[in-house]
C-alpha positions as CSV (number, residue, x, y, z in Angstrom):
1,X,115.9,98.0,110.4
2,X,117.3,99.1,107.5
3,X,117.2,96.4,104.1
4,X,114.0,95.5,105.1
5,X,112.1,97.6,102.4
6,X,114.4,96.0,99.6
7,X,112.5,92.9,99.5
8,X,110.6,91.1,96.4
9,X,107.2,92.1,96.2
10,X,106.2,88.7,96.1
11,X,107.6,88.5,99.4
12,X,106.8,91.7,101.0
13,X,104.3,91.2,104.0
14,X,102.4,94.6,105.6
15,X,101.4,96.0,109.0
16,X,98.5,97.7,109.1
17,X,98.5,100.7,111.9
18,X,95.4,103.6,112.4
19,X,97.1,107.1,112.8
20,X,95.0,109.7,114.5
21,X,94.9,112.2,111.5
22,X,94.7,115.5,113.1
23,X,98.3,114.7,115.0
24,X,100.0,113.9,112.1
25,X,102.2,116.2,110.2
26,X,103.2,115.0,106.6
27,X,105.5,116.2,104.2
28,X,105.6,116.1,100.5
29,X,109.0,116.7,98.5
30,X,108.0,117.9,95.3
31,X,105.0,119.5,93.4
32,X,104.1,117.4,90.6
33,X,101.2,115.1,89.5
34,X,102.1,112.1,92.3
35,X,102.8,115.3,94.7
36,X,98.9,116.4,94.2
37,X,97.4,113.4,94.5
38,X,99.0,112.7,98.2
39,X,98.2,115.9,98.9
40,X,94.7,115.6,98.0
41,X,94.9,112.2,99.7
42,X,96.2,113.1,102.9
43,X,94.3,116.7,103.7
44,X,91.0,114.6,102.8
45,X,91.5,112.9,105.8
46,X,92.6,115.3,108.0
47,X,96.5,115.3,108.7
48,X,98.0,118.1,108.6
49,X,100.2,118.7,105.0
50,X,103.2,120.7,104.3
51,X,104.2,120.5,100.4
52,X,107.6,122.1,99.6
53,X,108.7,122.5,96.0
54,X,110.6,125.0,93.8
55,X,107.8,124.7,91.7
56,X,103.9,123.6,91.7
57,X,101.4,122.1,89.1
58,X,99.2,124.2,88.9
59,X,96.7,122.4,90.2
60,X,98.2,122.6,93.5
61,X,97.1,126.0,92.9
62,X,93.3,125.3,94.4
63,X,94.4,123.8,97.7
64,X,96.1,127.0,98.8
65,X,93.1,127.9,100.9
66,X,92.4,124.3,102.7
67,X,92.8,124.6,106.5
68,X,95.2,121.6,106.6
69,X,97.6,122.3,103.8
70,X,100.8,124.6,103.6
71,X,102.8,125.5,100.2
72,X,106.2,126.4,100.8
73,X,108.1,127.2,97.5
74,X,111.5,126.2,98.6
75,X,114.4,123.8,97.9
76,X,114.3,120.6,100.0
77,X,116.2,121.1,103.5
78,X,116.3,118.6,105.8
79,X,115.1,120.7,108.4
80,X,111.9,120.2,107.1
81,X,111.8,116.6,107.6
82,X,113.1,117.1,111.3
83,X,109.2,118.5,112.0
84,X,107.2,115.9,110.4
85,X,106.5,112.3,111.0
86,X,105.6,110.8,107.8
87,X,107.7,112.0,104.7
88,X,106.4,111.8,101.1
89,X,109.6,111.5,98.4
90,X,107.8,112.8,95.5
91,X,110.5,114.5,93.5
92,X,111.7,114.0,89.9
93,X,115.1,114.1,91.3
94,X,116.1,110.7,92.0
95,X,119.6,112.5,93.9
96,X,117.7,114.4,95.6
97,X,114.6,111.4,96.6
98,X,118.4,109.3,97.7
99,X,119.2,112.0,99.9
100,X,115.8,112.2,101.6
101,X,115.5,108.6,101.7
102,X,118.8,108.8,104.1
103,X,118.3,111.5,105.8
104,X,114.7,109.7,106.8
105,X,116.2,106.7,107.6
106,X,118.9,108.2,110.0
107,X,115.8,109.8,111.5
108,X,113.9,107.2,111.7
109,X,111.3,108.9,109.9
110,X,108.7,106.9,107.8
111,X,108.3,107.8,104.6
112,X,106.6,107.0,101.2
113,X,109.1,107.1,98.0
114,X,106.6,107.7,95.0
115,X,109.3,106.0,92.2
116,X,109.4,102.9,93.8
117,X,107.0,101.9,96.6
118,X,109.3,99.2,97.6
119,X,112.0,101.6,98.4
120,X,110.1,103.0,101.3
121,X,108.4,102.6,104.5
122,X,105.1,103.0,103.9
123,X,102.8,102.4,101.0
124,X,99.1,104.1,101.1
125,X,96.2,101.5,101.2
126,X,92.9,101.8,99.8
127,X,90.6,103.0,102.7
128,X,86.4,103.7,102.7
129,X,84.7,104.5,105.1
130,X,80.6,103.7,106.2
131,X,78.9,105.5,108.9
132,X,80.5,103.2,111.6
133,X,83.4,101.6,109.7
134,X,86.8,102.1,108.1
135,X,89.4,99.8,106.9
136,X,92.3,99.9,104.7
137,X,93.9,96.8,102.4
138,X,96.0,96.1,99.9
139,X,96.4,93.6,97.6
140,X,99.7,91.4,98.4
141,X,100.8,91.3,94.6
142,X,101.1,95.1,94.2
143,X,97.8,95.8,92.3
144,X,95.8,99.1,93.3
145,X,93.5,98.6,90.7
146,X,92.4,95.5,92.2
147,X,92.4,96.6,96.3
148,X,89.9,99.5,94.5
149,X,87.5,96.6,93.4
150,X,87.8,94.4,96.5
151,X,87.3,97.3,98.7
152,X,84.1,97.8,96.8
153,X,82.6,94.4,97.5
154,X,84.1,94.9,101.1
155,X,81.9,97.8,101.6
156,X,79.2,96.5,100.4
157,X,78.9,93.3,102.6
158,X,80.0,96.0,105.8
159,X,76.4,97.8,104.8
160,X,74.6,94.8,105.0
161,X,75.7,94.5,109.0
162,X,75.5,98.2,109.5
163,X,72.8,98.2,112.4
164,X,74.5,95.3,114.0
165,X,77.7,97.1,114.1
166,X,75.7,99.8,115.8
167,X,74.4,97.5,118.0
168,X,77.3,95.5,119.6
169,X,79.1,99.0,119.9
170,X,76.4,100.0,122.2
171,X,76.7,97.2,124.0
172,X,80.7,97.7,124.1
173,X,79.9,101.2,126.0
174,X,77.3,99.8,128.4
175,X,79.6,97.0,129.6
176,X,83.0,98.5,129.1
177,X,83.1,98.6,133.1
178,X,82.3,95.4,133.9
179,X,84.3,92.2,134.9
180,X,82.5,90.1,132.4
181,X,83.0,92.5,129.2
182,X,85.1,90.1,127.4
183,X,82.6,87.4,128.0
184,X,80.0,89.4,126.7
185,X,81.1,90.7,123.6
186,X,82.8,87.3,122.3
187,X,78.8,86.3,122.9
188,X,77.7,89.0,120.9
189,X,80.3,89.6,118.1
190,X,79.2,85.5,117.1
191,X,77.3,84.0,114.5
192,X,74.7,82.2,116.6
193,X,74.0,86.0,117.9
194,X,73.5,88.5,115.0
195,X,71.3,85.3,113.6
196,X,69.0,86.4,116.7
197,X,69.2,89.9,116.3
198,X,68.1,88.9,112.7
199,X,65.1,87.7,114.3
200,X,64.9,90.3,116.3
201,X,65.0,88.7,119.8
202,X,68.7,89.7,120.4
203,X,67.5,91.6,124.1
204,X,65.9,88.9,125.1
205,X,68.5,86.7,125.0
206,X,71.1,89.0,126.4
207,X,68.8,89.3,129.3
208,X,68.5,86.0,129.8
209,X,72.4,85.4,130.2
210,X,73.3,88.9,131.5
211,X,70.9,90.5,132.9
212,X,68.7,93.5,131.7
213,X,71.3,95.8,129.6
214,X,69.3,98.7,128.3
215,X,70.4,98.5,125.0
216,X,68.8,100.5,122.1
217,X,68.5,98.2,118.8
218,X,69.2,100.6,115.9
219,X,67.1,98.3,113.6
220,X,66.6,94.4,112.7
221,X,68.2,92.6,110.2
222,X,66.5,90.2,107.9
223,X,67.9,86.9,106.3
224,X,71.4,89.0,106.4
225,X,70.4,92.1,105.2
226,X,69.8,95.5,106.6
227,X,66.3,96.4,106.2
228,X,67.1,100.1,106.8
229,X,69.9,100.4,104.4
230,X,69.3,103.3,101.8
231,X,71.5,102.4,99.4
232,X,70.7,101.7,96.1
């Protein structure tokens, strides 16, 4: 595995994976500015965050009451990465982010370096979240700046089908059971059917290939967009 992560950016290709966050332990090496900022980034959604560091910016200062996050003022030992599973190299040390980087890799720990994105395991991606959606990207050229605006436009168009996404996942739980589930939701997660849930006929139809389903409709679409989106 290892000389993998040395690659050009140009060439470097990524694989997306959905961690559950209240399993996962992280730890951050160091207690600067790009040491907050994961912190921040990681409690938000729920792992659990141990930050060790000799010394803190003091804005770290306002996170020592969150349920999910631990400040240890301490040298790095690797006995700290031995109870984690993701590692954040965040020091200003670049000995010291070498001798973590090792030590991980031994391990087989993953693990972010801050200096050098390329020099790790895992980068962070952009993620948002709707009321029934989350997704993560990144842009392949290195450019957060841009995966921020994307994700914006991403979001946007993921409003628009809100109801609908509430809708087939209803049906997902009502048929989840049954031999013909995979027929059924490559019917419903199609084109030809949101355009009839647009007209608001999509039970009918389902009945009329599968039977009566009981499905709730959450609301009806119109020429693509939700008519019950508040959002302005």
């Amino acid at each position: 595995m290892r000389g993998y992560n040395k690659q050009d950016i140009s060439a470097i290709n990524y694989t997306m994976i959905s961690l559950l966050s209240s399993k996962v332990n992280i730890l951050i090496v160091g207690g600067g500015e790009a040491a907050f900022i994961k912190c921040i980034t990681f409690s938000k959604e729920g792992c659990n965050v141990t930050v060790v560091s000799k010394e803190f910016n003091k804005k770290f200062y306002d996170m020592q009451d969150i349920y999910n996050v631990k400040l240890i003022k301490d040298e790095y030992k690797e006995s700290y990465v031995d109870i984690n599973h993701i590692v954040i190299i965040a020091t200003n040390n670049n000995i010291v982010n070498e001798f973590i980087k090792n030590y991980c890799d031994e391990k087989c720990k993953l693990y972010l370096n801050c200096e050098d994105f390329t020099q790790g395991l895992v980068v962070k991606p952009v993620q948002r979240d709707t009321s029934n959606m989350k997704f993560a990207l990144h842009t392949k050229g290195g450019s957060p700046k841009t995966s921020l605006f994307m994700s914006k436009i991403i979001e946007d168009k993921i409003y628009e089908y809100s109801n609908f996404i509430d809708y087939t996942c209803s049906i997902r739980n009502i048929v989840k059971m049954r031999p013909q589930k995979k027929e059924i939701m490559d019917f419903v997660c199609s084109e030809d059917f949101f355009f009839f849930y647009t007209k608001d006929v999509q039970n009918i139809i389902l009945e009329m290939f599968y039977g009566t389903l009981s499905v709730s409709t959450p609301g009806v679409m119109s020429a693509g967009k939700d008519l019950r989106r508040a959002r302005f």
